[in-house]
DRENPAKOL-702551 format. One record per residue (C-alpha): residue in one letter; x, y, z. Coordinates in Angstrom, 3 decimals, m for minus. Each point is the difference from the previous one (the first is absolute). Layout:
BEGIN
<dolo aa="A" c1="X" c2="Y" c3="Z"/>
...
//
This chain:
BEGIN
<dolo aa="X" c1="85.263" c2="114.174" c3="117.173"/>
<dolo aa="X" c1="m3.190" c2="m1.197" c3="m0.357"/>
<dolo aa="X" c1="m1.754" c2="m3.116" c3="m0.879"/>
<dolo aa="X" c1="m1.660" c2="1.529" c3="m3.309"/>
<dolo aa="X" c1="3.618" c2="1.904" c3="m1.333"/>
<dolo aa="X" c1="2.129" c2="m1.877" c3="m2.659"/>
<dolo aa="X" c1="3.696" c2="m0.887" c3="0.827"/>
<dolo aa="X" c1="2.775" c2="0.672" c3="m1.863"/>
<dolo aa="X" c1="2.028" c2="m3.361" c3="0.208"/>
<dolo aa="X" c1="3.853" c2="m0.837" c3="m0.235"/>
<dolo aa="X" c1="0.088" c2="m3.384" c3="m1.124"/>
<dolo aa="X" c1="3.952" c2="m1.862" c3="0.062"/>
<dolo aa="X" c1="1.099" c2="m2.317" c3="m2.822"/>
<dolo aa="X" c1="3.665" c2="m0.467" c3="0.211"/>
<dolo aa="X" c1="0.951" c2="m2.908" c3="m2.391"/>
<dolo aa="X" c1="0.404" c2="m0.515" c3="m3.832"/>
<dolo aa="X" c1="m2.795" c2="0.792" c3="m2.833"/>
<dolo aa="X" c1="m1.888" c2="m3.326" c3="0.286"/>
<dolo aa="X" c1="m0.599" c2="0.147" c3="3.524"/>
<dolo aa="X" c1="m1.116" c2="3.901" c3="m0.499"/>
<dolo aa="X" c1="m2.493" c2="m1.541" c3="m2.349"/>
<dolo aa="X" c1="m1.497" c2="m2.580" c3="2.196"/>
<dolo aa="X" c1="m1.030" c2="2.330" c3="2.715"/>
<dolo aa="X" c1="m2.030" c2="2.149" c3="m3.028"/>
<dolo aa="X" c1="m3.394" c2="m1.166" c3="1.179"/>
<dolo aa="X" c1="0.850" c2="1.034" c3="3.599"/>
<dolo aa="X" c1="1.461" c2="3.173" c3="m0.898"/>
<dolo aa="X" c1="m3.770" c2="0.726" c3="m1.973"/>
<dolo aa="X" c1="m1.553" c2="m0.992" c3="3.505"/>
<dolo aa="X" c1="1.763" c2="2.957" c3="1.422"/>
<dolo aa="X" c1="m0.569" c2="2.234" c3="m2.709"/>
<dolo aa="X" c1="m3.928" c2="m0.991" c3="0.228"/>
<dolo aa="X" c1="0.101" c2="0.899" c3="3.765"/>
<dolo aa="X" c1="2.079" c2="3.298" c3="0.160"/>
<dolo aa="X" c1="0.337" c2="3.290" c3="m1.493"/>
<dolo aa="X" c1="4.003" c2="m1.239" c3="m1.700"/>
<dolo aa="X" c1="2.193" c2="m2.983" c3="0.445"/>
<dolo aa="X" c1="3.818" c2="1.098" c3="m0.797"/>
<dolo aa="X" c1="2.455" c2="m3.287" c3="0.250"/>
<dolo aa="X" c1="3.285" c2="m0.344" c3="1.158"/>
<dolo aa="X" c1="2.018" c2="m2.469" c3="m2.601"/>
<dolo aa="X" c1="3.626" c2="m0.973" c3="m0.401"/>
<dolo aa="X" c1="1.739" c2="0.723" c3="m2.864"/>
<dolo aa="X" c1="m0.820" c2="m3.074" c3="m1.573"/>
<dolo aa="X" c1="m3.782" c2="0.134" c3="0.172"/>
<dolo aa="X" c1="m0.132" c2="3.761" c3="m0.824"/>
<dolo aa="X" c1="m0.820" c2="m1.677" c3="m4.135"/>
<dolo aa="X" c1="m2.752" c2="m1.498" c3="1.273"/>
<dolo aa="X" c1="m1.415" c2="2.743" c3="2.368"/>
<dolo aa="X" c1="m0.068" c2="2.638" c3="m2.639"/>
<dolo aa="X" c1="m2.605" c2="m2.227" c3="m2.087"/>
<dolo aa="X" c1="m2.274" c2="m0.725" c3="3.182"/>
<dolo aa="X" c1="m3.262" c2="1.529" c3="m0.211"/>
<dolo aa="X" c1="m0.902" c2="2.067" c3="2.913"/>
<dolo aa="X" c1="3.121" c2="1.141" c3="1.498"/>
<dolo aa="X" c1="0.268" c2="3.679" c3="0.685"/>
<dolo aa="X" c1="4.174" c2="0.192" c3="0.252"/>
<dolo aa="X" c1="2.537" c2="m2.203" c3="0.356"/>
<dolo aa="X" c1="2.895" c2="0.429" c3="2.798"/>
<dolo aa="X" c1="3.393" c2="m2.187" c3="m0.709"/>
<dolo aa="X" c1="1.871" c2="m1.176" c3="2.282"/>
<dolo aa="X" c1="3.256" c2="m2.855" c3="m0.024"/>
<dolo aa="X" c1="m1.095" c2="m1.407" c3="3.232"/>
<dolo aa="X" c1="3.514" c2="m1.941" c3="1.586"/>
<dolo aa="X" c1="m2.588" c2="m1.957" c3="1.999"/>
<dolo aa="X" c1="m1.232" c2="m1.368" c3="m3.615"/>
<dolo aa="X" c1="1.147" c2="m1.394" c3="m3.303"/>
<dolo aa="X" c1="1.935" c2="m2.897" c3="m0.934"/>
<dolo aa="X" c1="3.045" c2="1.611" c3="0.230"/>
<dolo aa="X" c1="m1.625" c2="2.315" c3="2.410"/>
<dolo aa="X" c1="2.158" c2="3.369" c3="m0.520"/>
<dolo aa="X" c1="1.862" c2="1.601" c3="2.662"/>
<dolo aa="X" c1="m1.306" c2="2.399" c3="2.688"/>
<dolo aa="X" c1="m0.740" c2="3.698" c3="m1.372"/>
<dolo aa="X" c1="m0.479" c2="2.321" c3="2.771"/>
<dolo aa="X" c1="m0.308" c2="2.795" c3="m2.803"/>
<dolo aa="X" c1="m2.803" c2="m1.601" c3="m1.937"/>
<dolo aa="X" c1="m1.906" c2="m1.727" c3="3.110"/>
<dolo aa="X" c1="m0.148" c2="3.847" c3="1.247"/>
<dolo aa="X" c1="m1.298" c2="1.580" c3="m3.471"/>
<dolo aa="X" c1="m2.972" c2="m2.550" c3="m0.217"/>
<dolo aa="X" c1="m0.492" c2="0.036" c3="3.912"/>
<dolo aa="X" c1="m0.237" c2="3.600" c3="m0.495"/>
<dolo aa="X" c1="m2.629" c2="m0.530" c3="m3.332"/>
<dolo aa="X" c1="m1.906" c2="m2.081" c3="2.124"/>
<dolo aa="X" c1="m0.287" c2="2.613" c3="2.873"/>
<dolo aa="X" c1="m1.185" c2="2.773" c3="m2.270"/>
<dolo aa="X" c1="m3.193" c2="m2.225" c3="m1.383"/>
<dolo aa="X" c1="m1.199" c2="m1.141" c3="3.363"/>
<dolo aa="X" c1="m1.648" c2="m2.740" c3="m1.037"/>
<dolo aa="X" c1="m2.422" c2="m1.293" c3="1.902"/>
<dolo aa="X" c1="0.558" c2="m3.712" c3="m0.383"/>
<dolo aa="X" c1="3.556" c2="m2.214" c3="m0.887"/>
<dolo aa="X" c1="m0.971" c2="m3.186" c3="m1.412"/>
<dolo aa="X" c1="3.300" c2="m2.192" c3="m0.748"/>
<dolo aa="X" c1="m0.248" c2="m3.276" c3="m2.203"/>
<dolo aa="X" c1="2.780" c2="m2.493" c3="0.576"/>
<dolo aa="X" c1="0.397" c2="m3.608" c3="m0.966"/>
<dolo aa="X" c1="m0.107" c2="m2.686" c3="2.615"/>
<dolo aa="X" c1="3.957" c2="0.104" c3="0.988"/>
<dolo aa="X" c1="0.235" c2="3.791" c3="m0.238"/>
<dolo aa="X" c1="m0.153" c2="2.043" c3="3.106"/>
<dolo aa="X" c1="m2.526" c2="3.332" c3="m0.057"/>
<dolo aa="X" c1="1.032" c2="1.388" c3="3.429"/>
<dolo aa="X" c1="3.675" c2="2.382" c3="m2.234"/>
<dolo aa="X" c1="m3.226" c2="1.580" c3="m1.964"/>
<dolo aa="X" c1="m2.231" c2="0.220" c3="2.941"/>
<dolo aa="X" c1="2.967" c2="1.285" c3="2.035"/>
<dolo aa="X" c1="0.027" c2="2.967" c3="m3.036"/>
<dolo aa="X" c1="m3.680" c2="0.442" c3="0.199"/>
<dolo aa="X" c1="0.468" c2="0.383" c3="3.413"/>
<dolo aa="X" c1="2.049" c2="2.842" c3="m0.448"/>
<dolo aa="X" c1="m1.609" c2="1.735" c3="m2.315"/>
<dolo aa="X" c1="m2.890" c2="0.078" c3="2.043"/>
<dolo aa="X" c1="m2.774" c2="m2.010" c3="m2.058"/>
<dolo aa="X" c1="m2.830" c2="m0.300" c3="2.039"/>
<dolo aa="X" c1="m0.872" c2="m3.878" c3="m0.585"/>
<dolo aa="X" c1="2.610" c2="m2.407" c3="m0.745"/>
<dolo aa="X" c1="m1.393" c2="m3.755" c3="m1.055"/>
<dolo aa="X" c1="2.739" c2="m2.407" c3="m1.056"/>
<dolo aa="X" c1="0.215" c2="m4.030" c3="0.242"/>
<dolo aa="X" c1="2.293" c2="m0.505" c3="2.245"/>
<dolo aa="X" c1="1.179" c2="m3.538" c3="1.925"/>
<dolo aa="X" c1="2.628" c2="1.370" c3="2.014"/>
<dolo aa="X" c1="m1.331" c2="2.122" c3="3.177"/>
<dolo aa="X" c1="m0.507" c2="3.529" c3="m1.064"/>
<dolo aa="X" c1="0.057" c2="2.316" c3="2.869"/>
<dolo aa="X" c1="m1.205" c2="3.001" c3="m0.353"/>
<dolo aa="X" c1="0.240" c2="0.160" c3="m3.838"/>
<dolo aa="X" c1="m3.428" c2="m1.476" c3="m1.146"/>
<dolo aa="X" c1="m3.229" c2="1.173" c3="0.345"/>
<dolo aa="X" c1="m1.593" c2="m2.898" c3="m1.881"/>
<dolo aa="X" c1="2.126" c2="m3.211" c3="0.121"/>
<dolo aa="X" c1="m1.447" c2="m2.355" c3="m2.333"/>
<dolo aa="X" c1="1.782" c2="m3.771" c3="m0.126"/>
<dolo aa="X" c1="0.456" c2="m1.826" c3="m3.225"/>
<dolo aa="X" c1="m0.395" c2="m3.799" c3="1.298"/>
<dolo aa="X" c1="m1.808" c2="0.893" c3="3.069"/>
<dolo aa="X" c1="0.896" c2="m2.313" c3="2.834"/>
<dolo aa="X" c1="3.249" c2="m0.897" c3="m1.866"/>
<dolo aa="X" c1="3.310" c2="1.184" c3="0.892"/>
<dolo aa="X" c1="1.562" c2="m1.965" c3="m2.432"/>
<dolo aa="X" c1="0.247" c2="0.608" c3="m3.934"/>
<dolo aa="X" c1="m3.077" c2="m2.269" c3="m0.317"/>
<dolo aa="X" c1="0.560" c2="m0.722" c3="m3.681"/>
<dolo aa="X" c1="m2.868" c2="0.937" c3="m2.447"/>
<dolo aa="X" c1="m2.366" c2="0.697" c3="2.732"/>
<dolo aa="X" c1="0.263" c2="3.480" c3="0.130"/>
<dolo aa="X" c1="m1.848" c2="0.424" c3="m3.770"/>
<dolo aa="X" c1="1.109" c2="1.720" c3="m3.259"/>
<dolo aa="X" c1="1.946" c2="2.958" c3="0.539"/>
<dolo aa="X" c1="m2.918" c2="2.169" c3="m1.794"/>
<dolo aa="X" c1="m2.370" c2="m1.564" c3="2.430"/>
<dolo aa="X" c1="2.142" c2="0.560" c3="3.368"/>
<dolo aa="X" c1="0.209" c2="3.732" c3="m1.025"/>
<dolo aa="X" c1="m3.960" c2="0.003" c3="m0.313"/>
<dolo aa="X" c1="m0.050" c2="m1.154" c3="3.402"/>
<dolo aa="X" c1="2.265" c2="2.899" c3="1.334"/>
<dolo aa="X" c1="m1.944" c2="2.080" c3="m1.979"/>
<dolo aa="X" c1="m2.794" c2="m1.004" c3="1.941"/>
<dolo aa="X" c1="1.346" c2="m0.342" c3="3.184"/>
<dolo aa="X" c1="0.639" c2="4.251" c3="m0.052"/>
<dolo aa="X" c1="m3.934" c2="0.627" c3="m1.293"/>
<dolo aa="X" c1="0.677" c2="m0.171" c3="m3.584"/>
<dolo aa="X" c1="m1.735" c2="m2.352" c3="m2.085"/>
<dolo aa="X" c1="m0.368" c2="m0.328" c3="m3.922"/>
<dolo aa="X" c1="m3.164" c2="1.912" c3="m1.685"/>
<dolo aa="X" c1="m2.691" c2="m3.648" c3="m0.748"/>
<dolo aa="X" c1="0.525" c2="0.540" c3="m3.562"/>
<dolo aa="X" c1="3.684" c2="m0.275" c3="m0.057"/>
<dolo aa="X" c1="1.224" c2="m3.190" c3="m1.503"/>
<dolo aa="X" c1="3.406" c2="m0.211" c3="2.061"/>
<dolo aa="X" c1="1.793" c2="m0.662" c3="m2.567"/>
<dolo aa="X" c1="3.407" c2="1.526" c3="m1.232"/>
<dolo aa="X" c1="m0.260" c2="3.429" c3="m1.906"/>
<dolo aa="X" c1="2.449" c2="2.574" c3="m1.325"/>
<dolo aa="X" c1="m0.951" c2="3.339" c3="m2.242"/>
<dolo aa="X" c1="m0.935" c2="m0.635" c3="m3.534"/>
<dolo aa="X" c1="3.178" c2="m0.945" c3="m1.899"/>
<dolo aa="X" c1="0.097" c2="m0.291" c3="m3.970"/>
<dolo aa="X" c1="0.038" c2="m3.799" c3="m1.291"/>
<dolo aa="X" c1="3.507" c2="m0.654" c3="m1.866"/>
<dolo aa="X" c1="m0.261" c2="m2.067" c3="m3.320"/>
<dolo aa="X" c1="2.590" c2="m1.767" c3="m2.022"/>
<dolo aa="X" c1="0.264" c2="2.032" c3="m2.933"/>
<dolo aa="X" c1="m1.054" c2="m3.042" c3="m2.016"/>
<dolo aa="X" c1="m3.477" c2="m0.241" c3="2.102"/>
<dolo aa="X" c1="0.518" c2="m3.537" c3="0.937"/>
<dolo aa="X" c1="m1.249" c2="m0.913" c3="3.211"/>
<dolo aa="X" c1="3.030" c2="m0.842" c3="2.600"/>
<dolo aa="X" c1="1.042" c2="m1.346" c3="3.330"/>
<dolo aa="X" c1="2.420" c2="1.624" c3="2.571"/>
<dolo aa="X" c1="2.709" c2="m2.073" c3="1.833"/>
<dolo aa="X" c1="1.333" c2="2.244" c3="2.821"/>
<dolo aa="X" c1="2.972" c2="m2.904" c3="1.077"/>
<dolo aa="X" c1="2.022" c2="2.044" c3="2.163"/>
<dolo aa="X" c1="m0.900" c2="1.248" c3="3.816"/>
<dolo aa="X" c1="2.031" c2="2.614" c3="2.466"/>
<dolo aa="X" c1="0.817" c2="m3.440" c3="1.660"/>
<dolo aa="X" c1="1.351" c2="m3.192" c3="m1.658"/>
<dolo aa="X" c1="m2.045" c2="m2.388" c3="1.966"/>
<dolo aa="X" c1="m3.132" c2="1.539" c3="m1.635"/>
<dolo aa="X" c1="1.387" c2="0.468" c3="m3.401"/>
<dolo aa="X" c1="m0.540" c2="m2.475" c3="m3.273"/>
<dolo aa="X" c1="3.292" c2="m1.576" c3="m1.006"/>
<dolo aa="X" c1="0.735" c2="1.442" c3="m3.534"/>
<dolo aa="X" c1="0.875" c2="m2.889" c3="m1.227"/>
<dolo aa="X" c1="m3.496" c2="m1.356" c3="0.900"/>
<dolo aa="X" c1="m1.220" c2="3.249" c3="m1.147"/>
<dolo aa="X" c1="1.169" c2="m0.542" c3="m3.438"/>
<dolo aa="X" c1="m1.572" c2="m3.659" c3="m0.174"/>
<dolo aa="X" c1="m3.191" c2="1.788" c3="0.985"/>
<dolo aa="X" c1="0.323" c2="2.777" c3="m2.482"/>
<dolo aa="X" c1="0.826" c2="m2.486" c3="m2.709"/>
<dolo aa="X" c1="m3.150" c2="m2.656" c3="1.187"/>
<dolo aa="X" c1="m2.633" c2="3.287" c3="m0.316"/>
<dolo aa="X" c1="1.481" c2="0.750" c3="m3.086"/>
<dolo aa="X" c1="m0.404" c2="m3.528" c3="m1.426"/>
<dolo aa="X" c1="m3.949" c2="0.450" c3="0.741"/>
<dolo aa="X" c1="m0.285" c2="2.923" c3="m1.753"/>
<dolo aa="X" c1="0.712" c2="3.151" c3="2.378"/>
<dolo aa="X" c1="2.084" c2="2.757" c3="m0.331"/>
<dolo aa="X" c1="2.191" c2="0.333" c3="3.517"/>
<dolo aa="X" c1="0.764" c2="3.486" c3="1.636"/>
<dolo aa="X" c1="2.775" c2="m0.271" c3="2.560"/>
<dolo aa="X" c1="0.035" c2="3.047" c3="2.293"/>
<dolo aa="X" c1="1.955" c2="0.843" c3="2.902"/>
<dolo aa="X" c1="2.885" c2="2.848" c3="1.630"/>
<dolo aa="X" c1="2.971" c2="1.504" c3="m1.605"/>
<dolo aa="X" c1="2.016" c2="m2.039" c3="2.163"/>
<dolo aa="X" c1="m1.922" c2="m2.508" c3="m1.691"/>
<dolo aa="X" c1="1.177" c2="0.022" c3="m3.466"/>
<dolo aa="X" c1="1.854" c2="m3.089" c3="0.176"/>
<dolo aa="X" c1="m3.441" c2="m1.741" c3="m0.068"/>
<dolo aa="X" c1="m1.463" c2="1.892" c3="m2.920"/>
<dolo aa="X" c1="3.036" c2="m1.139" c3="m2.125"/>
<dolo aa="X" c1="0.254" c2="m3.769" c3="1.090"/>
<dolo aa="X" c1="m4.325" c2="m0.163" c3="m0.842"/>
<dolo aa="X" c1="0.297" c2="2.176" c3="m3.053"/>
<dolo aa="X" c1="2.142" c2="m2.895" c3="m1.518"/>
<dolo aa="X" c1="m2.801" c2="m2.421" c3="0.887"/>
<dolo aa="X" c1="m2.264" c2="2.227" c3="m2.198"/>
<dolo aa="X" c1="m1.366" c2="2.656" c3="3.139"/>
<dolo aa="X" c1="m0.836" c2="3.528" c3="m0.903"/>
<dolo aa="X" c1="2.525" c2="1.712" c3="2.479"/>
<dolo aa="X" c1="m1.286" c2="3.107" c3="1.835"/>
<dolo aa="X" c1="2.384" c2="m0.573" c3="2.756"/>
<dolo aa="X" c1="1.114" c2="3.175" c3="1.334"/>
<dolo aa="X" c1="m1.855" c2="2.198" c3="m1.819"/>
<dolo aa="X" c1="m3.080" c2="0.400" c3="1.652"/>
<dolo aa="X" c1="m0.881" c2="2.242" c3="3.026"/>
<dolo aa="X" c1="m2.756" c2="m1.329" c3="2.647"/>
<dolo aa="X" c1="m2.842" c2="1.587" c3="m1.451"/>
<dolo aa="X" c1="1.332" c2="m1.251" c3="m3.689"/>
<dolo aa="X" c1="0.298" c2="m3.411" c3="1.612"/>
<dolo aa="X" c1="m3.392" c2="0.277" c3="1.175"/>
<dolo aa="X" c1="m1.293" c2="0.426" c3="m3.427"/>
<dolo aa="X" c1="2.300" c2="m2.748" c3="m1.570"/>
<dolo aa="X" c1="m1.826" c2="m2.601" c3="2.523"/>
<dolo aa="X" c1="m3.213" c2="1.564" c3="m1.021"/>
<dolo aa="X" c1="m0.143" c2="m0.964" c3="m3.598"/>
<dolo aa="X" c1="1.390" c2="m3.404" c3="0.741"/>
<dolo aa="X" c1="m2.438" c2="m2.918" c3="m0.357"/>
<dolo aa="X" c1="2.169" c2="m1.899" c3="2.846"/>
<dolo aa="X" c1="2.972" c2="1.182" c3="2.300"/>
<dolo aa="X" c1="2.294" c2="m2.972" c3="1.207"/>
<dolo aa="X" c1="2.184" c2="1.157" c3="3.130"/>
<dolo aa="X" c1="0.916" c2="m1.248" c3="3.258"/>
<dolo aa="X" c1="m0.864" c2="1.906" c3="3.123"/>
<dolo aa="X" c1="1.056" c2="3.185" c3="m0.603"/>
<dolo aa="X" c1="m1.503" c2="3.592" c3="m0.020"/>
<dolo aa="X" c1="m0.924" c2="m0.492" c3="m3.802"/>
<dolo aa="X" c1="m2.141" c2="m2.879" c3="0.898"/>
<dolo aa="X" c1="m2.220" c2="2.492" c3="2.201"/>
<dolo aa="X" c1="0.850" c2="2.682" c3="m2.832"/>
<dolo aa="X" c1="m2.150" c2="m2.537" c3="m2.470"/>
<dolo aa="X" c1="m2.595" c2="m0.335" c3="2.206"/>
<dolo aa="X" c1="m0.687" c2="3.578" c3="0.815"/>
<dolo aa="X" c1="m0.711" c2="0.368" c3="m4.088"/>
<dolo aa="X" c1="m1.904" c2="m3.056" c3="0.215"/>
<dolo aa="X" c1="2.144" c2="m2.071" c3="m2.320"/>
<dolo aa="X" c1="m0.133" c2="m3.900" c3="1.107"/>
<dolo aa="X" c1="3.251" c2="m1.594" c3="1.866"/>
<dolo aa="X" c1="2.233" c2="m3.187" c3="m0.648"/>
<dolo aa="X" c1="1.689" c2="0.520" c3="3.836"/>
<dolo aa="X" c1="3.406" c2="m2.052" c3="m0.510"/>
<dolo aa="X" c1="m0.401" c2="0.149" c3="4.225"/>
<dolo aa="X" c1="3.312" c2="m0.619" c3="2.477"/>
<dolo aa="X" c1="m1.120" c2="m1.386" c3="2.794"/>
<dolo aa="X" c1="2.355" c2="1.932" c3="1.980"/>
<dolo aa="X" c1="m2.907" c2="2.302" c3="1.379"/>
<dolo aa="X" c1="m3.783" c2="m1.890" c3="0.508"/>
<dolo aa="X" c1="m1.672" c2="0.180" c3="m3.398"/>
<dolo aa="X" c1="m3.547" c2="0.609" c3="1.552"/>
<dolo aa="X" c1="1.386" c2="3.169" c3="1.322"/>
<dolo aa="X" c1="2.127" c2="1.458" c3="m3.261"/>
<dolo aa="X" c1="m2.405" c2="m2.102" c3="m2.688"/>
<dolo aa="X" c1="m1.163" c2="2.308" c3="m3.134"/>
<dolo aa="X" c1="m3.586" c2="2.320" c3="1.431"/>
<dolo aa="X" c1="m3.556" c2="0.234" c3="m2.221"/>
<dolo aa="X" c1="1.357" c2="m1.398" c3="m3.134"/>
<dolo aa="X" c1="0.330" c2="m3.348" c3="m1.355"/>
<dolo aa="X" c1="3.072" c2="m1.550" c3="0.617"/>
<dolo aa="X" c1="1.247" c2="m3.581" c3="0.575"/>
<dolo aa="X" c1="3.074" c2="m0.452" c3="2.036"/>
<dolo aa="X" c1="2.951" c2="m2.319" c3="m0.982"/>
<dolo aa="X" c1="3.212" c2="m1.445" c3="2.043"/>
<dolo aa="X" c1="0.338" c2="m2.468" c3="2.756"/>
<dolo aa="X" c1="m2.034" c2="1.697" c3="3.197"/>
<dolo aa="X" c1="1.912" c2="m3.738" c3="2.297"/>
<dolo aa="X" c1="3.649" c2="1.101" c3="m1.744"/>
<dolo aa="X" c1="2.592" c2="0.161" c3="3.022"/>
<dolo aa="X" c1="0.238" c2="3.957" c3="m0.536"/>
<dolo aa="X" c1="m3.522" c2="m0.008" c3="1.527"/>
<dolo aa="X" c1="m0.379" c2="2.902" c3="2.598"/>
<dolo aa="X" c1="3.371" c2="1.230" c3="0.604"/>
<dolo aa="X" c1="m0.267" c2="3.614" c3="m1.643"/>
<dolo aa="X" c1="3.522" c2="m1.102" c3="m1.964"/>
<dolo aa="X" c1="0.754" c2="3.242" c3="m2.338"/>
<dolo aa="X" c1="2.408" c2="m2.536" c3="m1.727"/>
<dolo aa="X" c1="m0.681" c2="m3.661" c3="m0.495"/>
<dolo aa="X" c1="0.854" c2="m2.438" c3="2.330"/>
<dolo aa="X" c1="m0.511" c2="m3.104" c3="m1.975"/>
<dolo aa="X" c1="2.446" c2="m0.414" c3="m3.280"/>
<dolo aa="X" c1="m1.653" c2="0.135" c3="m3.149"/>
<dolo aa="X" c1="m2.995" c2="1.829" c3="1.048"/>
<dolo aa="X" c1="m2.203" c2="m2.871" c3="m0.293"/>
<dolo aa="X" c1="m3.528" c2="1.427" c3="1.526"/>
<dolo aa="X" c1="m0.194" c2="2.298" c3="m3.329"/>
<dolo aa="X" c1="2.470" c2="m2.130" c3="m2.537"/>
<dolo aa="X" c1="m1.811" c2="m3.031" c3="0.214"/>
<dolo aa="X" c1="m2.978" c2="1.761" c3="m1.364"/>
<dolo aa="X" c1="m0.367" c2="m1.238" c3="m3.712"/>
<dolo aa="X" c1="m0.252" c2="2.721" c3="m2.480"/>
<dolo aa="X" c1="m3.201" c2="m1.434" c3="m1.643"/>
<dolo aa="X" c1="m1.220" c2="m0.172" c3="3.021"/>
<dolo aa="X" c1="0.237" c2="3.729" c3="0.154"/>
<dolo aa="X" c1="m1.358" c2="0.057" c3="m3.427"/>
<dolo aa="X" c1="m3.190" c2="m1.998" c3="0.892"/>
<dolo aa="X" c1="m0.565" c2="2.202" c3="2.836"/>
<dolo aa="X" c1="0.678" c2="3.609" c3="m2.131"/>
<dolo aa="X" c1="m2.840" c2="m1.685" c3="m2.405"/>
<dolo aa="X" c1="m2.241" c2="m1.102" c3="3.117"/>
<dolo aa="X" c1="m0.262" c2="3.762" c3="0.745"/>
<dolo aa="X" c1="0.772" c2="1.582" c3="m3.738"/>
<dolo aa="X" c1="m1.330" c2="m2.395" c3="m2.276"/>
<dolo aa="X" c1="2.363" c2="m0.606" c3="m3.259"/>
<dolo aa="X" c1="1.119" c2="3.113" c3="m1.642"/>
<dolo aa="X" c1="m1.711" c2="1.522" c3="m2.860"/>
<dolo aa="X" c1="1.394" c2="m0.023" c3="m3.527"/>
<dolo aa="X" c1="m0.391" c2="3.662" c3="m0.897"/>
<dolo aa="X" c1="m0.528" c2="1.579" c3="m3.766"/>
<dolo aa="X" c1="2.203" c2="2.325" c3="m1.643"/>
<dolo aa="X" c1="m2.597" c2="2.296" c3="0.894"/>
<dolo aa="X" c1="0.672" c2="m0.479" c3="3.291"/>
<dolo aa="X" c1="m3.451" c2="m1.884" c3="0.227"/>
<dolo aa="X" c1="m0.340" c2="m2.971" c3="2.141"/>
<dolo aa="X" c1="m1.405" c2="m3.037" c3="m1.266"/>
<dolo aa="X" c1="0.024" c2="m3.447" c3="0.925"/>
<dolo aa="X" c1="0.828" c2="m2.064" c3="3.390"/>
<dolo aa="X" c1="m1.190" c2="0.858" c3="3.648"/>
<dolo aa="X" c1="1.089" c2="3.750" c3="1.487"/>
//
């Protein structure tokens, strides 16, 4: 192959929608250095992959060496995407993980299905599986904390480190295909909560929740609560405090366009959060310390992140919490919340019968 001939690139996302999202800018690297970039997703990121721009095709695979509960081994299904994998020889693998993650089960496939250049971070040795073995805390065998960057960064650095780099015009922020704005069918400008995570350590007690919905509602807003199916609980116990509840009824792209007519999204750190960003709505982050914020914080919008970053819970990747009573988000006061939804909103705007605005800041 030579020097001058475009690539067509494999690159490996195996975890849920939000962290699909936050290797987007990477993923345009690729695409601005190669003929096609296909992706490899889990189940659970496969939402967010189908609104990327850029990506040719999508292969899905339940990894068992991923997830949180990874699922079990699948000798059928590993064999059907090995063999998809063969039949595009792809020139390059590219496989973004987070820090604790291992790439070498995905290089291993690569491997197999004979992609020319494999590039991966990696901090365990990797044999013969690497080509281009890039390290996230260089010298560091140890987690390192926040020193490794924001995830969106880290993957710009893979990027990178396989001879793809973003276009100088590119703003590296988050982006998705255009998605129609939802509006309350009264017109009155609202903010999202989103209080509920695929792990309880990250989520927003709903009791909490509810104070929150009931403190923006006091200022003037009209409150959105979104979320799963599984969900619905939420929607109900925030509807009484006054919400709008969408809970269950919207699908990824929907939800996409529900955080894109919102003034404000309040969530903790969850895929929404990055969801928000990627539309370029602004971000109350109600952040668990659990994971390092300066890795997981909201990307290229304006956000202000809430919660105690010293609380005990700090750094142990807990998927349910360890202290009682949640205290890093609970002790957040809901006008607290409030003051920061009108730091990056302003107030709300009445609106006419019309369905005019008039009066206040937007």
């Amino acid at each position: 192959m030579s020097s001058t001939t475009r690539r067509r690139v494999l690159a490996v996302r195996l975890d849920s929608d939000g962290d699909v999202l936050l290797t987007g800018p990477a993923l345009r690297a690729l695409a601005a250095g190669s003929s096609a970039v296909d992706l490899l997703v889990s189940p659970s990121g496969a939402a967010a992959a189908r609104l990327l721009p850029g990506i040719a095709d999508l292969h899905v695979l339940a990894a068992p060496w991923s997830g949180n509960p990874a699922p079990p081994v699948d000798a059928l299904a590993l064999a059907e995407v090995l063999q998809s994998l063969t039949d595009r020889e792809y020139d390059d693998a590219v496989i973004f993980t987070s820090y604790h993650q291992s790439s070498l089960p995905a290089a291993l496939l690569a491997r197999l299905a004979g992609v020319r250049q494999v590039c991966a971070f990696s901090e365990e040795h990797p044999g013969s599986l690497l080509d281009v073995r890039a390290r996230r805390v260089p010298g560091r065998d140890d987690d390192g904390g926040p020193a490794g960057g924001h995830e969106v960064e880290a993957a710009l650095r893979l990027a990178a480190a396989a001879g793809f780099h973003l276009p100088a015009d590119d703003d590296r922020r988050l982006r998705i295909r255009p998605v129609a704005a939802y509006r309350l069918p009264s017109a009155h400008p609202y903010v999202v909560i989103h209080p509920l995570a695929s792990v309880a350590s990250r989520s927003i007690d709903l009791a909490h929740a509810a104070e929150i919905t009931m403190a923006l509602r006091e200022v003037g807003w009209e409150v959105v609560v979104t979320g799963t199916r599984a969900q619905a609980h939420a929607g109900r116990a925030l509807s009484a405090a006054g919400a709008h509840d969408l809970m269950g009824t919207t699908t990824f792209a929907r939800l996409a366009g529900v955080l894109a007519g919102a003034s404000c999204v309040v969530v903790g750190n969850t895929g929404p959060a990055h969801l928000a960003a990627a539309v370029g709505t602004p971000v109350v982050s109600l952040f668990s310390p659990v994971v390092p914020v300066e890795r997981w914080r909201p990307w290229g919008v304006p956000h202000v992140v809430l919660g105690d970053r010293a609380a005990a819970c700090r750094g142990t990747r807990a998927t349910a919490c360890p202290v009682p009573g949640h205290p890093c988000l609970n002790g957040v006061d809901p006008t607290v919340v409030t003051g920061a939804v009108g730091q990056l909103a302003g107030i709300p705007r009445a609106v006419a019968a019309d369905g005019t605005a008039r009066g206040g800041v937007g």
